[in-house]
C-alpha positions as CSV (number, residue, x, y, z in Angstrom):
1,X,130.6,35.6,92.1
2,X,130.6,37.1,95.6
3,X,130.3,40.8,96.3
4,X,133.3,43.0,96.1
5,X,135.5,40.4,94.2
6,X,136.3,40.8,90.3
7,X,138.0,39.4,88.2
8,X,140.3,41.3,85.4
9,X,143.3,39.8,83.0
10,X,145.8,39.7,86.2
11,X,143.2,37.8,88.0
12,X,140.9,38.6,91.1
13,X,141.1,41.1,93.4
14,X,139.4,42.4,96.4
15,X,137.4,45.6,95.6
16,X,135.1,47.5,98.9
17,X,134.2,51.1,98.4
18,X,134.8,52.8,101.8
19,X,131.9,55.2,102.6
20,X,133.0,58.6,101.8
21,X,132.4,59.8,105.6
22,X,135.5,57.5,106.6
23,X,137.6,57.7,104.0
24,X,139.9,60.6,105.5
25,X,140.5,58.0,108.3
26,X,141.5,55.5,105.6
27,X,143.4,58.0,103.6
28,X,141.8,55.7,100.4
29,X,138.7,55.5,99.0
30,X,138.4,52.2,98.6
31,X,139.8,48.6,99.8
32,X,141.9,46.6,97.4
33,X,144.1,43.2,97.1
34,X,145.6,40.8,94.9
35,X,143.9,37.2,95.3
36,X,145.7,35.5,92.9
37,X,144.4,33.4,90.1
38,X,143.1,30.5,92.1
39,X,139.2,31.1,92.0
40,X,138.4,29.0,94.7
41,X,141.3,30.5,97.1
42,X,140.5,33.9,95.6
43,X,136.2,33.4,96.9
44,X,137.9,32.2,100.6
45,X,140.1,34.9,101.0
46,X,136.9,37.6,99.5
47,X,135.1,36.6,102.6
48,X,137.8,36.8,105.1
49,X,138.4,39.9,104.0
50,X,134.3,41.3,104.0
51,X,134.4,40.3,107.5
52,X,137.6,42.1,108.2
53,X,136.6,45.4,106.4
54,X,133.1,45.0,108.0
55,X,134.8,45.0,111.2
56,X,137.0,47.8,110.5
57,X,134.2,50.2,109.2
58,X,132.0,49.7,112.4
59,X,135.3,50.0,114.5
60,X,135.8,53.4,112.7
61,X,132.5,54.6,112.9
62,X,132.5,53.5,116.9
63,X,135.7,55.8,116.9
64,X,134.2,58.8,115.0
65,X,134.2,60.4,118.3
66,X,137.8,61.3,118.4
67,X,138.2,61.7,114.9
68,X,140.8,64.0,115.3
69,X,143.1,62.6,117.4
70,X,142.7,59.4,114.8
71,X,143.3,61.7,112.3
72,X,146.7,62.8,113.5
73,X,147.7,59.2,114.2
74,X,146.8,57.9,110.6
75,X,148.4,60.3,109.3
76,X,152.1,59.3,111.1
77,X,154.5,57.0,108.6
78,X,153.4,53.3,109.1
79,X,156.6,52.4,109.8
80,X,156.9,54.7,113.3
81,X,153.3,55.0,114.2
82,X,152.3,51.4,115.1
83,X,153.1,50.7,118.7
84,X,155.0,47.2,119.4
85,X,152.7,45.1,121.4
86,X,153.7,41.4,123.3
87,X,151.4,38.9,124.3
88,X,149.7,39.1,127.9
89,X,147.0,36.9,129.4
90,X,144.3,39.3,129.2
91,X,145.2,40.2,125.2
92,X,142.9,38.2,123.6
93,X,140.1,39.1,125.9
94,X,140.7,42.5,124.6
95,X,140.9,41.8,121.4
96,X,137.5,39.5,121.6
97,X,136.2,42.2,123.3
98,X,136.6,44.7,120.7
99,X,135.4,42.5,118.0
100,X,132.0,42.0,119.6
101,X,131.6,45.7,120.8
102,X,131.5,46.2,117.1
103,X,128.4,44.2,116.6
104,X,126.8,47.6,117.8
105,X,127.3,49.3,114.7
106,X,125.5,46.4,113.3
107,X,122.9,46.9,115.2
108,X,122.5,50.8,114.9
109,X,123.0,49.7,111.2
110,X,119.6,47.2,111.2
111,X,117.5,50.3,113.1
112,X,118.2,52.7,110.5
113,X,118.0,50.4,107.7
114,X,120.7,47.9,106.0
115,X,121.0,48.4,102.0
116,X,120.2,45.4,99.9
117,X,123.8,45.2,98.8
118,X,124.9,45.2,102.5
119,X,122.4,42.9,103.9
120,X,123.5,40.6,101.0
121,X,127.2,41.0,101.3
122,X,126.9,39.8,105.5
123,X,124.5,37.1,104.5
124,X,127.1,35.7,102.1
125,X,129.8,36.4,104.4
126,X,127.6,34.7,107.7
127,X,127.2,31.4,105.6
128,X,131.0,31.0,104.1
129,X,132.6,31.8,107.6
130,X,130.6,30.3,109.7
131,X,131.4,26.3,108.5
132,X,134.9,27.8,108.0
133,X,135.1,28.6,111.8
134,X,133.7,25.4,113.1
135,X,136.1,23.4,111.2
136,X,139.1,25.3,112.0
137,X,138.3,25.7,115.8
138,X,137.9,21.8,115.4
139,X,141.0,21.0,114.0
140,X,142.6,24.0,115.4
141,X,144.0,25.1,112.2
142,X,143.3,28.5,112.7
143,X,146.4,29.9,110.4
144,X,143.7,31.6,108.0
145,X,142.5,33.9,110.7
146,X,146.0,35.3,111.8
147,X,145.7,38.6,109.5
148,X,141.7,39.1,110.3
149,X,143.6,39.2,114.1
150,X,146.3,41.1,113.3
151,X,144.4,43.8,111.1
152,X,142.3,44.3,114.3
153,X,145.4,45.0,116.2
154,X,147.2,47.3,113.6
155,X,143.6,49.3,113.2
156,X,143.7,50.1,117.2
157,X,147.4,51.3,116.3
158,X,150.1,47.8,117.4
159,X,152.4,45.8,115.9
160,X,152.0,42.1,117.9
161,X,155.6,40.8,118.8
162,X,155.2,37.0,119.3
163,X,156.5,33.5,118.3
164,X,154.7,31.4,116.2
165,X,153.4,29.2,119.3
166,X,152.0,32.3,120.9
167,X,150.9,33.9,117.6
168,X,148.9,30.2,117.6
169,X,147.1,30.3,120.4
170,X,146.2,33.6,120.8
171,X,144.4,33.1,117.3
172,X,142.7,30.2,118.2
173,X,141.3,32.1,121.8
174,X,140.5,35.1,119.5
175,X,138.5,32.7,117.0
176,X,136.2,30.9,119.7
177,X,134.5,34.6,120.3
178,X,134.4,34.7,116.3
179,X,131.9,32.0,116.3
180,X,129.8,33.7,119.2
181,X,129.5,36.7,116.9
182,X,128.5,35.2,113.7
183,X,126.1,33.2,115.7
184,X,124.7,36.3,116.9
185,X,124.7,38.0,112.9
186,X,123.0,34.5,111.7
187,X,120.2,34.9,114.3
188,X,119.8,38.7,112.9
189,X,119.9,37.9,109.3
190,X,116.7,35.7,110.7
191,X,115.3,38.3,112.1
192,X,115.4,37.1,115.8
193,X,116.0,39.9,118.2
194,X,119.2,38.7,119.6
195,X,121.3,41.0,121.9
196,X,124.7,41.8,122.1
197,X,127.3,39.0,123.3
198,X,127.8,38.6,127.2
199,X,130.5,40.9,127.4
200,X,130.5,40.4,131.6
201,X,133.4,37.8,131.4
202,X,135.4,39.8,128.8
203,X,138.3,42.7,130.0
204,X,137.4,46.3,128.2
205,X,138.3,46.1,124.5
206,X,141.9,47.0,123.6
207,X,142.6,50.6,124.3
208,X,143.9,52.6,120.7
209,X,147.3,53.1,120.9
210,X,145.9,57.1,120.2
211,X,143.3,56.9,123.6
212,X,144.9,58.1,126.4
213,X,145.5,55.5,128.6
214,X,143.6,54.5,132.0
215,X,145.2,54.5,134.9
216,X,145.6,51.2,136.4
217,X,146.4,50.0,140.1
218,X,149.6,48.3,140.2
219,X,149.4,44.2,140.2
220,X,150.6,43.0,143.7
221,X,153.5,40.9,143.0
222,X,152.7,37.3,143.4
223,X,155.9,34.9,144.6
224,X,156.0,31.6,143.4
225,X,157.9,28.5,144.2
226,X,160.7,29.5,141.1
227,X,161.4,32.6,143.0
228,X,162.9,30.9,146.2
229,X,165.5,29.1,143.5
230,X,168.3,31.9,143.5
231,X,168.3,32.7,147.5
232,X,168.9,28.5,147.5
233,X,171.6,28.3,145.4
234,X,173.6,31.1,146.9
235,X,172.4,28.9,150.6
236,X,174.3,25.9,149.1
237,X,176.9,27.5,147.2
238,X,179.6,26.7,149.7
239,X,178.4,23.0,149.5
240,X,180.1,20.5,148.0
241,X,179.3,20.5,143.9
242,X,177.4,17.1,144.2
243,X,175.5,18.4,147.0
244,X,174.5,21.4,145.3
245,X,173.9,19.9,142.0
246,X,171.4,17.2,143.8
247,X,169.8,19.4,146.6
248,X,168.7,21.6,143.6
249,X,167.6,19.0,141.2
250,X,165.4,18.3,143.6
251,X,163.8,21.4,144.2
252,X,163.2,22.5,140.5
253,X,161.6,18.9,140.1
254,X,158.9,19.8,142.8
255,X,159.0,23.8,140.9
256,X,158.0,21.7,137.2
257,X,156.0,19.3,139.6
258,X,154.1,21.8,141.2
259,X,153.5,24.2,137.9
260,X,155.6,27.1,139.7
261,X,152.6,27.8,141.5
262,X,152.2,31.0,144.0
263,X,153.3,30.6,147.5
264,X,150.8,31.1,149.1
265,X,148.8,28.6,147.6
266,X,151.3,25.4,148.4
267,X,150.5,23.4,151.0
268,X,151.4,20.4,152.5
269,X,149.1,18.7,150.0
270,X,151.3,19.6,147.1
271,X,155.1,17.7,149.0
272,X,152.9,14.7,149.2
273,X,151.8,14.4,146.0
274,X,155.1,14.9,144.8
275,X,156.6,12.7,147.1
276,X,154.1,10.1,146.0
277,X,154.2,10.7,142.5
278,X,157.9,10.1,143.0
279,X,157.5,6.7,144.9
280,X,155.2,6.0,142.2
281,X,157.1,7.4,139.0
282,X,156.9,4.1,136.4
283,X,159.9,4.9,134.7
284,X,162.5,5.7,137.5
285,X,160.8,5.3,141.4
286,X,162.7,6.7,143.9
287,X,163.2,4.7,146.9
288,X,161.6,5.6,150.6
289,X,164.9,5.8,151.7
290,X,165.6,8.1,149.8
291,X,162.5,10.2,149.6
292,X,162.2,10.5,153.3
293,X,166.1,11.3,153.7
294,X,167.3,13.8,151.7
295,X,164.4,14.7,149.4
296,X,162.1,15.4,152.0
297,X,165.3,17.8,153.8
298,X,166.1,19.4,150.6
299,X,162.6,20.7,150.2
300,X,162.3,21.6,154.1
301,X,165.5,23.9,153.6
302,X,164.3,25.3,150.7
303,X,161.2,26.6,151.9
304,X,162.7,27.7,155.0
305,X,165.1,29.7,153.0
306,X,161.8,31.0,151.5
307,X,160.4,31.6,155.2
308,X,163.2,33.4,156.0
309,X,163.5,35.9,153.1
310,X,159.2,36.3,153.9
311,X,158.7,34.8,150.8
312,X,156.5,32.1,152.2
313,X,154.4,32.2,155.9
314,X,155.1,28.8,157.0
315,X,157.1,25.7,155.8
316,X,154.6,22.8,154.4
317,X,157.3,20.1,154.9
318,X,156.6,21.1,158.3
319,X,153.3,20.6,158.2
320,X,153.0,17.1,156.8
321,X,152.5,14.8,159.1
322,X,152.7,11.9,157.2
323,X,154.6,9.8,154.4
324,X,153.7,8.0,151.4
325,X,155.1,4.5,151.7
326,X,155.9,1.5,148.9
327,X,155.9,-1.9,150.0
328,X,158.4,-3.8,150.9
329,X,159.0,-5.8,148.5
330,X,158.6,-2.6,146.0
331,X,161.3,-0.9,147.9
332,X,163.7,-3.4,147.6
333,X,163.8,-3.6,143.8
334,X,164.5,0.3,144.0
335,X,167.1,0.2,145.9
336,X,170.8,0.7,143.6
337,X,172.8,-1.5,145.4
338,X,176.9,-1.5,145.1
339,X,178.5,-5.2,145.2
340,X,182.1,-5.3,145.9
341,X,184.3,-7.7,143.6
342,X,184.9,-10.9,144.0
343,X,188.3,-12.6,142.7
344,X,186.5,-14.2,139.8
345,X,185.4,-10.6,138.9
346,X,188.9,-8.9,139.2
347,X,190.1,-11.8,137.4
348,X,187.8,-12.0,134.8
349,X,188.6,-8.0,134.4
350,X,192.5,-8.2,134.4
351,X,192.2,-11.0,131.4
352,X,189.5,-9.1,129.1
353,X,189.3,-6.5,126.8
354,X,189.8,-3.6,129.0
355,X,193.6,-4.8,129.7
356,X,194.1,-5.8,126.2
357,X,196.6,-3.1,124.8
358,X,196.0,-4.5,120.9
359,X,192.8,-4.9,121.6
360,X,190.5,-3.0,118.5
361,X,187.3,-3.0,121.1
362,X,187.9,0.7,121.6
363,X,187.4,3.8,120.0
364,X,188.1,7.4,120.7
365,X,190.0,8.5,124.1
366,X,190.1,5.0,125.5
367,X,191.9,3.3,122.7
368,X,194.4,6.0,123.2
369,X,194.7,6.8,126.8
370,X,196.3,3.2,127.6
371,X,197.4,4.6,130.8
372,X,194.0,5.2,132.6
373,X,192.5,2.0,131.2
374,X,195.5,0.2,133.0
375,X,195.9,2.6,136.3
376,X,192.9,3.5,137.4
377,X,191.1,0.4,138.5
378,X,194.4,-0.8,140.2
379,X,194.2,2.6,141.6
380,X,190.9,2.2,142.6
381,X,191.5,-1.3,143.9
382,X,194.4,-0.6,146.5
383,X,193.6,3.0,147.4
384,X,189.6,2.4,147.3
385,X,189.4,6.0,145.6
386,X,186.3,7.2,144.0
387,X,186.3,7.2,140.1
388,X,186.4,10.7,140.1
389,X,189.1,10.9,142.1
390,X,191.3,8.7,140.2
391,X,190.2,10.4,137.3
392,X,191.2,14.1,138.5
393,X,194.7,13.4,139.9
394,X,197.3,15.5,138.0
395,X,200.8,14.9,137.2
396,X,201.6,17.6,140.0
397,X,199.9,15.7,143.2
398,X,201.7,12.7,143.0
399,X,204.2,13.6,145.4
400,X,207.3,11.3,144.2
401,X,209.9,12.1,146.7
402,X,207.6,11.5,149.3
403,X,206.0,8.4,147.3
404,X,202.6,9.7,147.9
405,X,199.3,10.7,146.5
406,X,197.7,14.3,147.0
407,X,193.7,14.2,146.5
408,X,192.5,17.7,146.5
409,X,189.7,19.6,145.0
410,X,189.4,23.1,143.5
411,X,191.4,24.9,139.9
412,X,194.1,23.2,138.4
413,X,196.9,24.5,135.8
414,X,194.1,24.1,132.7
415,X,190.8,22.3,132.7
416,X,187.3,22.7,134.5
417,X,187.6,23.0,138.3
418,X,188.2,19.3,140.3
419,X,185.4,18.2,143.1
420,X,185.4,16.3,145.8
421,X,182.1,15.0,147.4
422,X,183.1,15.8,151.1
423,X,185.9,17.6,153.5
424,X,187.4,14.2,154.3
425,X,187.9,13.5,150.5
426,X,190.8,15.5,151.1
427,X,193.8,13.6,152.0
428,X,197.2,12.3,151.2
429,X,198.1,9.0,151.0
430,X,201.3,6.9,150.6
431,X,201.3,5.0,147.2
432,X,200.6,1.6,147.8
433,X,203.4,-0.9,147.4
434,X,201.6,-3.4,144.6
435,X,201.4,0.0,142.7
436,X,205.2,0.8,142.9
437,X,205.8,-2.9,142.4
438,X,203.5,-2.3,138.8
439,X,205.2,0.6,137.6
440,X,203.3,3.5,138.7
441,X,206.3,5.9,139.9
442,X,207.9,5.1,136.1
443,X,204.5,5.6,134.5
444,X,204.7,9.3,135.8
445,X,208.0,10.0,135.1
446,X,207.2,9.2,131.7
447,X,204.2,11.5,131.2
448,X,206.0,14.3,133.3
449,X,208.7,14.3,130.1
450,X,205.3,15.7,128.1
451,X,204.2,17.9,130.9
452,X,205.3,19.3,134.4
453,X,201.6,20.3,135.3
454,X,198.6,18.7,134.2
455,X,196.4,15.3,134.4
456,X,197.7,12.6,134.9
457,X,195.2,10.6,132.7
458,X,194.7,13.1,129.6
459,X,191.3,11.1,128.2
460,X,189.3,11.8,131.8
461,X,190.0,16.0,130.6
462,X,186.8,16.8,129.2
463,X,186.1,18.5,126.0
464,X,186.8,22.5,125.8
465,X,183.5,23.4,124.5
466,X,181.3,21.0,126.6
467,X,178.4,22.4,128.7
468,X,179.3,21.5,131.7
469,X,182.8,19.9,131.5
470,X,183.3,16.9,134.7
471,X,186.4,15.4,135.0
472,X,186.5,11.1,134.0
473,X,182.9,10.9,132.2
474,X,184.6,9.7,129.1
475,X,186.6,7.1,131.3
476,X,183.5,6.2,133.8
477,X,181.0,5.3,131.5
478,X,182.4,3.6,129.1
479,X,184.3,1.7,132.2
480,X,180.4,0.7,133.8
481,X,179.0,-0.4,130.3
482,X,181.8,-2.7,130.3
483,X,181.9,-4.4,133.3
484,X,177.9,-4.6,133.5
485,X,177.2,-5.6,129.7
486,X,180.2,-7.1,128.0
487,X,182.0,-8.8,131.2
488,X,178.1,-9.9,132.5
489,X,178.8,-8.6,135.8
490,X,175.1,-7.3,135.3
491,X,173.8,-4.0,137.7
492,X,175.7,-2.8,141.2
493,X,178.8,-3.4,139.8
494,X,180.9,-0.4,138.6
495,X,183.6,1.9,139.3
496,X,182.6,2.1,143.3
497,X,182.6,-1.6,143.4
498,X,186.7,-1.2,143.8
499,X,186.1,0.7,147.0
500,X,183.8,-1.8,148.2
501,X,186.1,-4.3,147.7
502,X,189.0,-2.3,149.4
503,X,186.6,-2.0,152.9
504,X,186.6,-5.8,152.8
505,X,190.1,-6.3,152.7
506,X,190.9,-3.3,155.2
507,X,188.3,-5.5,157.6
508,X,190.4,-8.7,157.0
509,X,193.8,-7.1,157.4
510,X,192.3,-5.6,161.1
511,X,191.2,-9.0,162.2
512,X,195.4,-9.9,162.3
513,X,196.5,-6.7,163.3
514,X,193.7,-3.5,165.1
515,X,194.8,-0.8,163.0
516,X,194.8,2.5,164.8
517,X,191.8,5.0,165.1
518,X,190.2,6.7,162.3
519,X,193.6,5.4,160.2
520,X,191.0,3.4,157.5
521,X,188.9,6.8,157.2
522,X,191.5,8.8,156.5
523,X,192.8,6.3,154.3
524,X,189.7,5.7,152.2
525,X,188.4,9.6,152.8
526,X,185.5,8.6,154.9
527,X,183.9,11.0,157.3
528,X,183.2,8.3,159.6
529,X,181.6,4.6,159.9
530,X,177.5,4.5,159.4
531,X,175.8,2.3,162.0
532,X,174.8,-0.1,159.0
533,X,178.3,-0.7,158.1
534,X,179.6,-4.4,158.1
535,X,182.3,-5.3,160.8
536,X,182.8,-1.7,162.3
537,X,186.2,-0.8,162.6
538,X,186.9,1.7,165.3
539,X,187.1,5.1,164.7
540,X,188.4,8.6,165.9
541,X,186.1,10.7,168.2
542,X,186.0,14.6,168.0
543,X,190.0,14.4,168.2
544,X,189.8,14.2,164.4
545,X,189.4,17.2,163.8
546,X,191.9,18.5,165.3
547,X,196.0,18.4,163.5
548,X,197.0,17.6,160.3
549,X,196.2,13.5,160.5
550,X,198.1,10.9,160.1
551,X,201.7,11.2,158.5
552,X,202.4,9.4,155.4
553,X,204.9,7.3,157.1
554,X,202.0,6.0,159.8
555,X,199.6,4.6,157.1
556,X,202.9,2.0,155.9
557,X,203.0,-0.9,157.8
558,X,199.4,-1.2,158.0
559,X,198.1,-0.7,154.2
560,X,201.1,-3.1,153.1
561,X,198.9,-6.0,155.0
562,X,195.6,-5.0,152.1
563,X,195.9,-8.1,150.0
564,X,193.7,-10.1,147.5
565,X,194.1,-13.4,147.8
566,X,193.4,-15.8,144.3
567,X,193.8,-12.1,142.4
568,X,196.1,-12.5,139.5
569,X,197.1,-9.3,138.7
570,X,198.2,-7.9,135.0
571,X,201.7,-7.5,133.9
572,X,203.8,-4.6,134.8
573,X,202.7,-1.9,133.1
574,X,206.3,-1.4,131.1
575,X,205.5,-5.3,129.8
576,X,202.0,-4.8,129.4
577,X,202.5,-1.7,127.0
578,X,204.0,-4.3,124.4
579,X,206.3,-1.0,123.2
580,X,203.1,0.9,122.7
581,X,203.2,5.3,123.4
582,X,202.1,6.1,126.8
583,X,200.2,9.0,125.4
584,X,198.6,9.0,122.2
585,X,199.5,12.4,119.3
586,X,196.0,13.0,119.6
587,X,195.8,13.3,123.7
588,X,198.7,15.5,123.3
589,X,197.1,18.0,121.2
590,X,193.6,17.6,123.1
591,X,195.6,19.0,126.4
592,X,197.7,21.5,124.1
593,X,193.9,22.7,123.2
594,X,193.3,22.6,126.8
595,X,196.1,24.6,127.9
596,X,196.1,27.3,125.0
597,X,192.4,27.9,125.5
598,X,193.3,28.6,129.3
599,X,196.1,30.8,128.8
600,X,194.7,33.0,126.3
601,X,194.9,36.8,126.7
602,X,191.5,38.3,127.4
């Protein structure tokens, strides 16, 4: 049976005699613990804890020097004396460090003679740790040696605050300079005249929570890329939110890229690695186009926002002087291109599913909100708005005397804020004819008898307890899936394929009839026409921005000659209901929630 453990009728238990010259530090005279009644967990634990006693009595004998500042500190309650400690790089440096400054004691222990019983005892303890270590520092299960750690610490006076993860690793560091000890005790026991560990690459062992404590210069602060994050966001914060939201995906993708790295070590090395790694990605390449647009400006502005608030010395976007490139061909197939429909597409739409009132396809807010499955693509379709657009109009910006549309951004009555992806997103715009012919004036009559101020499409209101809350996600994406996969229309067709589609017919209607300047812009909410355009139609100069814009009266006459030709459009919407509610119970009490959860008194 191994020295210091016994067995009795409860079991084994760990026994040590402390030597009488350190007891008063101990405030025992001896070391004691339960093992259990496991013999073969009861031997493993006996030698962990030789070793840890071992180290502890050469630790106290190293400390017999200020014996009575010790002595004051052992003899504060447990409870208050230990002094809470968190993980830091250096820590288990310090802790290693410690441990093999003990090794000492060993060897004043050798020069003035070992006992039998003590030479034994280390011998017994070298050979059962020694395999125990190179296993677990193999396998990285070191969860056996996370009390030998943590009695080192609570002997110099801490308590370790950590998570598991850190309390992990910091073992497993600590454990690698176990192994350099014993190696060092083996080659003793042999009598080989080893000396101490290389303590050279080691910081000094742990101070005592007791020592006083040295002086230390104060660590110049080091700025890294996360640090330029805030000063960007409050840069783009009067941006548009999809600006914003892009421009700093961007950036904290080149931050995780990058390893948050100091400044002052990036270089122009590091934007074209990401950039590359980016053109390269296997999963989801960018395209050139757009790595040379706006990821390699969003970067630029961030680090001359850092340049400016002397963060950084120089800009390395500025610096690069070249790109990485794809091919060709490999640019092509990244490209997300956006197909406007065809008849046989809008056809194949109006007589599916989606405009199937009975239909049981659907589940959720789009089996009940029959009123955006049937309004917003003919929305879409004559008015060429963007999906969230549509999806965000309330009850309160359809102007009905006027018979027009208000598209605006900002708070509404109740719900998350509305955005709009540019200034000349905002607009108003005379309800197209078709739409009155379908029913859409009646249509918001009818959910104005529910509720004077709200949306106009209750299923595009988001959830009250959602993370981040967008107006239309439950309407957009089940809207793509089923156009793309059940209709077959495949990828590049979608909710943007309507405005597409309405530029086409805006282009045919001007080859009859020019329509007037920048009229088609305002109409669509386009800041202007892009050079790659198709069939440019002509637009305003720097007149627009200047006035109001065009009157609802003035868009009439021209938007009245949009048609699609071999379209056959659904029933009126009154007919097409088939007697069903507009508005479901349970999107009435989904915008109740809404409205109650806005109102509430603080």
């Amino acid at each position: 049976m191994p020295t210091y453990l016994r067995k009795d009728d409860h079991g084994y238990r760990f026994l040590r005699p402390i030597p009488q010259d350190l007891r008063p530090l101990f405030q025992k005279a001896n070391f004691v613990k339960r093992l259990g009644r496991d013999y073969k967990k009861a031997k493993e634990l006996c030698a962990l804890l030789i070793v840890q006693t071992d180290r502890e009595l050469a630790a106290a004998r190293s400390n017999s020097a200020q014996a009575t500042s010790i002595d004051s500190f052992f003899k504060l309650p447990r409870e208050t004396r230990l002094k809470r400690l968190s993980i830091s790089p250096e820590l288990p440096g310090q802790i290693a460090s410690l441990w093999l400054s003990t090794l000492e004691a060993d060897a004043q222990a050798r020069r003035q003679g070992m006992e039998d019983e003590d030479f034994e005892s280390l011998d017994a303890s070298i050979k059962e740790m020694r395999p125990s270590i190179d296993h677990a520092l193999a396998r990285g299960q070191v969860g056996s040696f996370h009390e030998a750690v943590n009695q080192l610490l609570v002997f110099r006076g801490y308590e370790l605050v950590a998570t598991d993860a850190q309390w992990q690793t910091l073992t497993y560091d600590v454990v690698k300079h176990f192994q350099t000890g014993y190696k060092t005790l083996a080659a003793r026991q042999q009598g080989e005249s080893l000396g101490p560990p290389d303590l050279s690459k080691l910081p000094p062992p742990l101070e005592a929570a007791w020592e006083p404590q040295p002086e230390r210069a104060p660590i110049p602060q080091v700025n890294r890329l996360a640090d330029i994050t805030p000063h960007y966001k409050r840069y783009l914060s009067p941006k548009y939110p999809k600006t914003q939201s892009t421009y700093l995906s961007i950036w904290q993708r080149f931050v995780d890229f990058a390893e948050n790295k100091p400044l002052h070590l990036v270089s122009s090395d590091d934007v074209y690695n990401f950039l590359e790694n980016r053109l390269q990605d296997k999963e989801a390449a960018w395209s050139y186009k757009y790595v040379a647009g706006r990821v390699k400006r969003a970067l630029h502005t961030a680090f001359g926002i850092g340049k400016t608030k002397k963060l950084i010395n120089n800009n390395p976007v500025v610096e690069l002087d070249v790109m990485p490139t794809v091919d060709a061909k490999q640019e092509k197939l990244r490209q997300k291109p956006r197909f406007p429909y065809q008849p046989d597409h809008l056809n194949k739409l109006f007589a599916s599913d989606w405009y199937n009132p009975n239909s049981s396809a659907w589940r959720g807010k789009m089996k009940d909100d029959l009123g955006a499955r049937y309004w917003i693509p003919l929305i879409c379709m004559w008015h060429g708005l963007r999906v969230s657009e549509a999806a965000q109009i309330q009850v309160e910006d359809v102007l009905l005397k006027d018979l027009g549309i208000l598209i605006q951004d900002g708070e509404t009555e109740f719900g998350p804020a509305r955005a709009l992806k540019n200034e000349a997103s905002m607009r108003v715009v005379p309800i197209h004819h078709v739409l009155i012919q379908q029913g859409f004036v009646d249509f918001v009559r009818s959910v104005m008898n529910h509720y004077s101020k709200g949306p106009l499409f209750p299923a595009a209101l988001p959830e009250c307890d959602g993370k981040s809350p967008k107006w239309g996600r439950a309407y957009e994406q089940p809207f793509v899936r089923f156009v793309r996969d059940k209709l077959g229309f495949g990828s590049g067709y979608g909710n943007h394929s309507f405005r597409h589609s309405l530029e086409d017919r805006i282009r045919a209607a001007n080859v009859e009839d020019q329509w007037p300047k920048g009229l088609a812009q305002a109409y669509t909410g386009r800041a202007s026409v892009r050079p790659q355009d198709k069939g440019e139609i002509e637009k305003e100069g720097s007149e627009r921005h200047y006035g109001y814009g065009y009157e609802l009266e003035a868009f009439r006459p021209y938007i009245q000659r949009i048609t699609y030709p071999n379209v056959k459009l659904p029933p009126p919407f009154k007919d097409w209901l088939q007697g069903r509610v507009i508005i479901s119970k349970r999107l009435l009490s989904h915008v109740q929630r809404w409205r109650e959860e806005t109102h509430k008194t603080p």
